[in-house]
NUROVEX-528978 format. One line per 4 residues: number of its first residue (from 1); their letters; for each residue x, y, z of C-alpha. Coordinates in nm, 3 decimals, decimal comma. Last residue first. Layout:
NUM) A) X:Y:Z  ...
This chain:
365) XXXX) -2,186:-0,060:0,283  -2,447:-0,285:0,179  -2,567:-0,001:-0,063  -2,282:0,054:-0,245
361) XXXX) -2,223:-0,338:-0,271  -2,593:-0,374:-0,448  -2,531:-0,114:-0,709  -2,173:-0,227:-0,773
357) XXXX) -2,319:-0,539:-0,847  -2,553:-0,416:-1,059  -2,341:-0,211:-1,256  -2,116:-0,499:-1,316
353) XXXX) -2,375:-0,735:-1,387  -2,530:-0,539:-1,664  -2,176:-0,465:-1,848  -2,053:-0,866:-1,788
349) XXXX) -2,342:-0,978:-1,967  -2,526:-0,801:-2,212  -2,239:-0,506:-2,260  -1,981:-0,728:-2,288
345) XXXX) -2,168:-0,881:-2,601  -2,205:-0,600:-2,719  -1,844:-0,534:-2,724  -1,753:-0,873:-2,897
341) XXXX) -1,852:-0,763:-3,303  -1,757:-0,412:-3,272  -1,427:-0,450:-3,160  -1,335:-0,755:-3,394
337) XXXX) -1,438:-0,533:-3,681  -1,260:-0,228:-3,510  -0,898:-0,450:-3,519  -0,960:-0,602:-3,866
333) XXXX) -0,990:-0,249:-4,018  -0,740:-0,032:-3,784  -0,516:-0,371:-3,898  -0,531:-0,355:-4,283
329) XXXX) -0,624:0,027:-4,291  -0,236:0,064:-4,095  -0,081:-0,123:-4,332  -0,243:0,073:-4,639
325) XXXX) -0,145:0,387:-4,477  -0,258:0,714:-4,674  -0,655:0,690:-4,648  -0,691:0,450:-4,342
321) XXXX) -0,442:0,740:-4,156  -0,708:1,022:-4,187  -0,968:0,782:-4,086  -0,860:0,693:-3,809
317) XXXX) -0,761:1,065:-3,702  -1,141:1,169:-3,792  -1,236:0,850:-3,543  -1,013:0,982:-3,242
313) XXXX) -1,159:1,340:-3,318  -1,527:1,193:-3,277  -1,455:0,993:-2,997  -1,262:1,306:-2,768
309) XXXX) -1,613:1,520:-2,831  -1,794:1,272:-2,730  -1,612:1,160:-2,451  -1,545:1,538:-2,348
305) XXXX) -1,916:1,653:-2,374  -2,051:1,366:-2,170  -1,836:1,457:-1,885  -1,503:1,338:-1,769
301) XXXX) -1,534:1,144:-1,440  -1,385:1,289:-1,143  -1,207:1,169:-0,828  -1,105:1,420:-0,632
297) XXXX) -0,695:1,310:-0,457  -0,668:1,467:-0,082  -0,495:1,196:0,080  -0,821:0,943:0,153
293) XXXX) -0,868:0,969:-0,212  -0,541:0,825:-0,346  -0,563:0,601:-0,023  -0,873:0,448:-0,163
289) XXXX) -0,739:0,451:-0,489  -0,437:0,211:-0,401  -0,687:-0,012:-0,240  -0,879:-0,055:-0,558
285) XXXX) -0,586:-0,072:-0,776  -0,415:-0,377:-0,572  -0,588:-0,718:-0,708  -0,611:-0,594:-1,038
281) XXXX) -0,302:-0,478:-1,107  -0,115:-0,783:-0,969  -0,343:-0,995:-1,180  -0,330:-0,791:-1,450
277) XXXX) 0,043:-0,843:-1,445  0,003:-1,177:-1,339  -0,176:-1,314:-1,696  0,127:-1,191:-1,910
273) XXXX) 0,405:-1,393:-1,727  0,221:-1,721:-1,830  0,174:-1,659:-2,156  0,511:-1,535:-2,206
269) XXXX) 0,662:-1,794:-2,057  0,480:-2,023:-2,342  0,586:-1,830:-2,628  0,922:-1,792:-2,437
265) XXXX) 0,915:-2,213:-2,394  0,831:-2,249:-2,726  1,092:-2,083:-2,891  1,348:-2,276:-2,649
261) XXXX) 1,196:-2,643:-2,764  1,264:-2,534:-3,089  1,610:-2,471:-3,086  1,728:-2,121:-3,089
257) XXXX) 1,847:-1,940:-3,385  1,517:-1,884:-3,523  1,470:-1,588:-3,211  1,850:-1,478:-3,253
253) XXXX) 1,781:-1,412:-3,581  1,431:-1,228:-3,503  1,500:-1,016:-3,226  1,254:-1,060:-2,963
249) XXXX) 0,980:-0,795:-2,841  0,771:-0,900:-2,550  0,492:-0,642:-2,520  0,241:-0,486:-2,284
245) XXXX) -0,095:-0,456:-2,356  -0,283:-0,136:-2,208  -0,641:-0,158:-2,208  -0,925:0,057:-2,270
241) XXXX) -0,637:0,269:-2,285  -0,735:0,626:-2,515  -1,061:0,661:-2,338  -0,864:0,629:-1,935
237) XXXX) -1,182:0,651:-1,821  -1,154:0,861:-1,569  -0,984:1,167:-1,393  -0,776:1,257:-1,054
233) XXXX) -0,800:1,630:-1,001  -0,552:1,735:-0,729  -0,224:1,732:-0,888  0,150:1,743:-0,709
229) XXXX) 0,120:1,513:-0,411  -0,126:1,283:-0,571  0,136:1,200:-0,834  0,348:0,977:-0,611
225) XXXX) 0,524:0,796:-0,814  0,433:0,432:-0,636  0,044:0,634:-0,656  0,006:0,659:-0,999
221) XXXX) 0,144:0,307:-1,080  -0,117:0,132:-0,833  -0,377:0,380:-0,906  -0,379:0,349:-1,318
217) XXXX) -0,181:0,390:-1,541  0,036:0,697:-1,694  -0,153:1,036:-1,779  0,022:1,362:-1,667
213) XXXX) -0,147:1,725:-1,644  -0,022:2,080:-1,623  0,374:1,957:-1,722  0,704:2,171:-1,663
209) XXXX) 0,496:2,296:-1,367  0,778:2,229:-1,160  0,565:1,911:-0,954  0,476:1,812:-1,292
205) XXXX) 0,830:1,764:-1,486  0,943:1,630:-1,120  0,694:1,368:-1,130  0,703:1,248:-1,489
201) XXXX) 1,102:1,245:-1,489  1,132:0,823:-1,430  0,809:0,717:-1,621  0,957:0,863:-1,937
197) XXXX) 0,810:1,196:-2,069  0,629:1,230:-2,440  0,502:1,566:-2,407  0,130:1,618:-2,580
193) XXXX) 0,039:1,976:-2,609  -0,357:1,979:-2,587  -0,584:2,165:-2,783  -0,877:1,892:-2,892
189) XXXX) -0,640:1,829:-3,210  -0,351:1,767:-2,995  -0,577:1,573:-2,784  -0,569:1,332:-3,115
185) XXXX) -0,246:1,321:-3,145  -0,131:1,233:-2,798  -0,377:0,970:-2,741  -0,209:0,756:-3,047
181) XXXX) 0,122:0,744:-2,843  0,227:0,856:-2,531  0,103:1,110:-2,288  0,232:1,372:-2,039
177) XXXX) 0,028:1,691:-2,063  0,130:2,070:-2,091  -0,241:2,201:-2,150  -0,322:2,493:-2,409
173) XXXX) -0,698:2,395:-2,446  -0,796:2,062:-2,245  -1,081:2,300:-2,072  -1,229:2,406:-2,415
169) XXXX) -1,307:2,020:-2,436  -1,576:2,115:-2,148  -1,568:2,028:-1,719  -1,168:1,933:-1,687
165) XXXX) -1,025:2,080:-1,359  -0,753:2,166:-1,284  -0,386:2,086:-1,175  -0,477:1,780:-1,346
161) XXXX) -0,375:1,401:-1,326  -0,486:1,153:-1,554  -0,744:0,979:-1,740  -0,704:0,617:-1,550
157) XXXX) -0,629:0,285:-1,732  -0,848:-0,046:-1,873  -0,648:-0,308:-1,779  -0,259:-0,318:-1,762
153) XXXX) -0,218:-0,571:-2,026  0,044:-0,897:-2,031  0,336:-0,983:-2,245  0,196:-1,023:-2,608
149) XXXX) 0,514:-1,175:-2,819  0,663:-0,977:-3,076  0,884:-1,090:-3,333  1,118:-0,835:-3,412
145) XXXX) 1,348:-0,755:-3,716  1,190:-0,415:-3,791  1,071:-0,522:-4,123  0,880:-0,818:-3,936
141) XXXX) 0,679:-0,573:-3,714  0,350:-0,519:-3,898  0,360:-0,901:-4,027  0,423:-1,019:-3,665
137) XXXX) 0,147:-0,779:-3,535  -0,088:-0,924:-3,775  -0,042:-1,255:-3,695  -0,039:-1,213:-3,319
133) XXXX) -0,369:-1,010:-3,351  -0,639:-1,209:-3,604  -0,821:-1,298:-3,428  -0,830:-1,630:-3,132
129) XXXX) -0,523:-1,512:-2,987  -0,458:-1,166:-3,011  -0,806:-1,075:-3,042  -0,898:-1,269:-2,732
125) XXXX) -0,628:-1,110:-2,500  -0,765:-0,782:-2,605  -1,120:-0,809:-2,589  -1,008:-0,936:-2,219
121) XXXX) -0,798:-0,630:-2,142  -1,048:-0,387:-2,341  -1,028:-0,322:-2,685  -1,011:0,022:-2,851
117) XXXX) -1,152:0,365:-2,735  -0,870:0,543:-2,884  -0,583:0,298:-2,931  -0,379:0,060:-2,719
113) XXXX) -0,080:-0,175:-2,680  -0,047:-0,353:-3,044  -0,282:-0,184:-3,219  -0,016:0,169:-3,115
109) XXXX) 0,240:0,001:-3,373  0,027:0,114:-3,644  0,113:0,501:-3,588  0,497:0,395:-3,745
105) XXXX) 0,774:0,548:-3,629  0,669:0,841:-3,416  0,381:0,607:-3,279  0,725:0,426:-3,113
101) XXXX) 0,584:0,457:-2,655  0,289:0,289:-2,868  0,457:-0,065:-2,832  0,488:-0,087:-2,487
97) XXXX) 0,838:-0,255:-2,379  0,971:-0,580:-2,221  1,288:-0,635:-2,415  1,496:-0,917:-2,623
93) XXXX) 1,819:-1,011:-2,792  1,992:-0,718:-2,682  2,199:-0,529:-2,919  2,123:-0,699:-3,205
89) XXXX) 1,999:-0,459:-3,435  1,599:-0,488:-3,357  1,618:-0,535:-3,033  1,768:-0,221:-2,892
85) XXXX) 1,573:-0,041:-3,176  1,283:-0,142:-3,005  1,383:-0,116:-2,682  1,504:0,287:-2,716
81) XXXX) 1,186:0,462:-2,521  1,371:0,306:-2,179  1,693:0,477:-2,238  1,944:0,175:-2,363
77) XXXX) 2,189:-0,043:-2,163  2,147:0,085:-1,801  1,786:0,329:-1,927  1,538:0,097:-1,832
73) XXXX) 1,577:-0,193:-1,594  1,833:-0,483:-1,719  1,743:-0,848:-1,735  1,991:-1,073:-1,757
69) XXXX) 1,825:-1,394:-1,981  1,919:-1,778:-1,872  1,926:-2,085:-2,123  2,057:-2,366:-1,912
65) XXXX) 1,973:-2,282:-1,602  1,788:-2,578:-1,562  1,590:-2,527:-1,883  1,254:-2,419:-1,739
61) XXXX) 1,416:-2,233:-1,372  1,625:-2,002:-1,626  1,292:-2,008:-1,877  1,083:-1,936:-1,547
57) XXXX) 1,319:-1,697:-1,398  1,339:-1,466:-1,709  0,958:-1,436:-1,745  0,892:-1,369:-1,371
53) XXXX) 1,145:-1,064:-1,343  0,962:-0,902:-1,677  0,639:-0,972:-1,504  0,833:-0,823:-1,215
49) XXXX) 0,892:-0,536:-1,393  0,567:-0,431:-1,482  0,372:-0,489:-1,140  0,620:-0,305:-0,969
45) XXXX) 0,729:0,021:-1,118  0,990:0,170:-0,876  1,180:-0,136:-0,985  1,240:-0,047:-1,315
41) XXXX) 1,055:-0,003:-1,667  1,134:0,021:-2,066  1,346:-0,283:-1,993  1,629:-0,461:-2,139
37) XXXX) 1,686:-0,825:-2,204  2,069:-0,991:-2,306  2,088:-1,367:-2,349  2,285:-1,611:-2,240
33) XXXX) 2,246:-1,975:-2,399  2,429:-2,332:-2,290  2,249:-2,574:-2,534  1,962:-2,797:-2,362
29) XXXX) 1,963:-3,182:-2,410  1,649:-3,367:-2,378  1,428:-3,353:-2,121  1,218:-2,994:-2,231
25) XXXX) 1,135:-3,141:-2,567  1,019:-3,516:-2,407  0,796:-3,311:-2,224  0,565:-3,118:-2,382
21) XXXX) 0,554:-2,762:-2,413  0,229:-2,682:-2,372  0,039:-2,344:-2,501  -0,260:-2,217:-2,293
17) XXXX) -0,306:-2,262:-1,889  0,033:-2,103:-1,847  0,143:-2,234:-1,529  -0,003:-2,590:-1,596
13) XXXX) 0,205:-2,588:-1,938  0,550:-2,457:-1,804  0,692:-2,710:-1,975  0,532:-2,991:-1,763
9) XXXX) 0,825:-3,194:-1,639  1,086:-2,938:-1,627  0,813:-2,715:-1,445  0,716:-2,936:-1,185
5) XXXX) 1,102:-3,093:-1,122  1,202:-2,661:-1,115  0,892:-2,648:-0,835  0,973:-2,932:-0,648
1) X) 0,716:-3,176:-0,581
């Protein structure tokens, strides 16, 4: 069968494993649409842009060509930390974006990508849709003329690269580090001076000393920009990405503009997109860390004394912004509730068999 038949036939609903699009919708007559989509990422970046490359071929492939998105990599229309405004007055209809690259707008827009030992990938994925996620990330983003769609999660991330090393929180004092978001204000508080950098000038701001330290993702990413080359220290977890959720942002007129059998099919794209950028990330991280090691990278864990000491000023910050946001207190609240209620349960399982089976592996090899 061929694959555009498959997919005309099914609306994308055997791809996507969730939402179907059934097919008397998809058969019927399709409006000729072009629409606009711009990137925070590029090429150099992988696993991110080829979600976004995967989304725009399916609805192209979806609708017989019928309604078909040009994608642009960051920074040809807008610079890659510009999406959301992009979106939200018209000048693209849609982007591929992480929502806590805008903290400077609104702190609450971090729920929807990460936050301080938050959710992991599958926590995540379940808030969104079986919480109370999607429908409070529509309500936080309505006045900004967006409907966001999740777009896949990076997994739980990596803490960075350091010129030195990190033993005590007196060790973050005074450092230059890359970082986005929620993360950056609370290691401001532990002593760090946060620099928002975009993916492209992270390795030249570090190899000139411009930055001491750079967070980003995890192997895959860290090693396509080479990072290894210009910081020895290579630290986890990653405390401020248990997961990183990428977004599909969509501007709302042009969004209830479209029929209905075209809002579904992004929904429904969307879904399907989102699950291979894990995929891709988890499938290749492990061998991309082995050659981080293998040329010259030390893997390190941050101590005791720096989780503790990072989880205590991540929770004073939550609180700071419960008291004066009522917005933010509305998610934070419902976010942490759903947090608390599934992590034990990860623990029980999933936790115990995961440090078993590492166990066992180690000593097989």
């Amino acid at each position: 069968m061929q694959r555009r038949s498959f997919l005309k036939k099914a609306g994308l609903g055997a791809v996507a494993g969730t939402a179907t699009l059934a097919a008397p919708a998809i058969a019927q007559d399709n409006p000729k649409i072009s629409w606009k989509m711009t990137s925070s990422y590029g090429p150099s970046l992988p696993p991110l842009f080829s979600t976004a490359q995967m989304f725009v071929k399916m609805i192209e492939e979806a609708t017989g060509g019928n309604f078909s998105i040009r994608l642009y990599p960051g920074g040809e229309i807008v610079p890659a930390f510009e999406v959301m405004d992009a979106v939200g007055d018209g000048t693209v209809e849609c982007g591929q974006t992480a929502s806590y690259y805008y903290y400077g707008k609104d702190p609450a827009f971090c729920f929807d990508t990460a936050v301080p030992f938050g959710l992991n990938a599958r926590q995540m994925f379940s808030w969104m849709y079986e919480g109370d996620g999607t429908k409070l990330m529509r309500e936080l983003f309505a006045p900004r003329n967006i409907v966001p769609f999740a777009f896949g999660n990076t997994g739980t991330q990596m803490g960075g690269w350091y010129r030195k090393e990190i033993k005590t929180p007196d060790d973050l004092k005074g450092l230059k580090m890359r970082t986005a978001g929620f993360a950056g204000e609370v290691l401001a508080r532990m002593g760090v001076i946060p620099q928002q950098v975009p993916p492209g000038d992270i390795y030249p701001s570090l190899e000139k000393g411009t930055l001491d330290a750079v967070e980003f993702v995890g192997p895959v990413d860290d090693e396509a920009l080479g990072l290894q080359k210009v910081a020895k220290y290579y630290y986890t977890p990653g405390w401020w990405e248990g997961s990183a959720q990428v977004s599909m942002y969509v501007n709302d007129k042009a969004f209830n503009d479209l029929p209905k059998q075209y809002q579904s099919l992004i929904e429904t794209a969307c879904r399907a997109a989102g699950p291979n950028l894990i995929a891709k990330y988890d499938a290749h991280n492990a061998a991309a860390l082995r050659r981080l090691i293998a040329s010259g990278a030390e893997l390190k864990r941050f101590s005791p004394e720096v989780m503790e000491a990072s989880f205590k000023a991540s929770n004073e910050l939550y609180k700071e912004f419960c008291e004066k946001d009522e917005m933010f207190k509305k998610i934070h609240d419902n976010y942490m509730a759903f947090r608390d209620e599934v992590v034990p349960w990860f623990g029980v399982a999933e936790g115990f068999y995961d440090r078993y089976l590492e166990h066992a592996v180690k000593n097989l090899t």
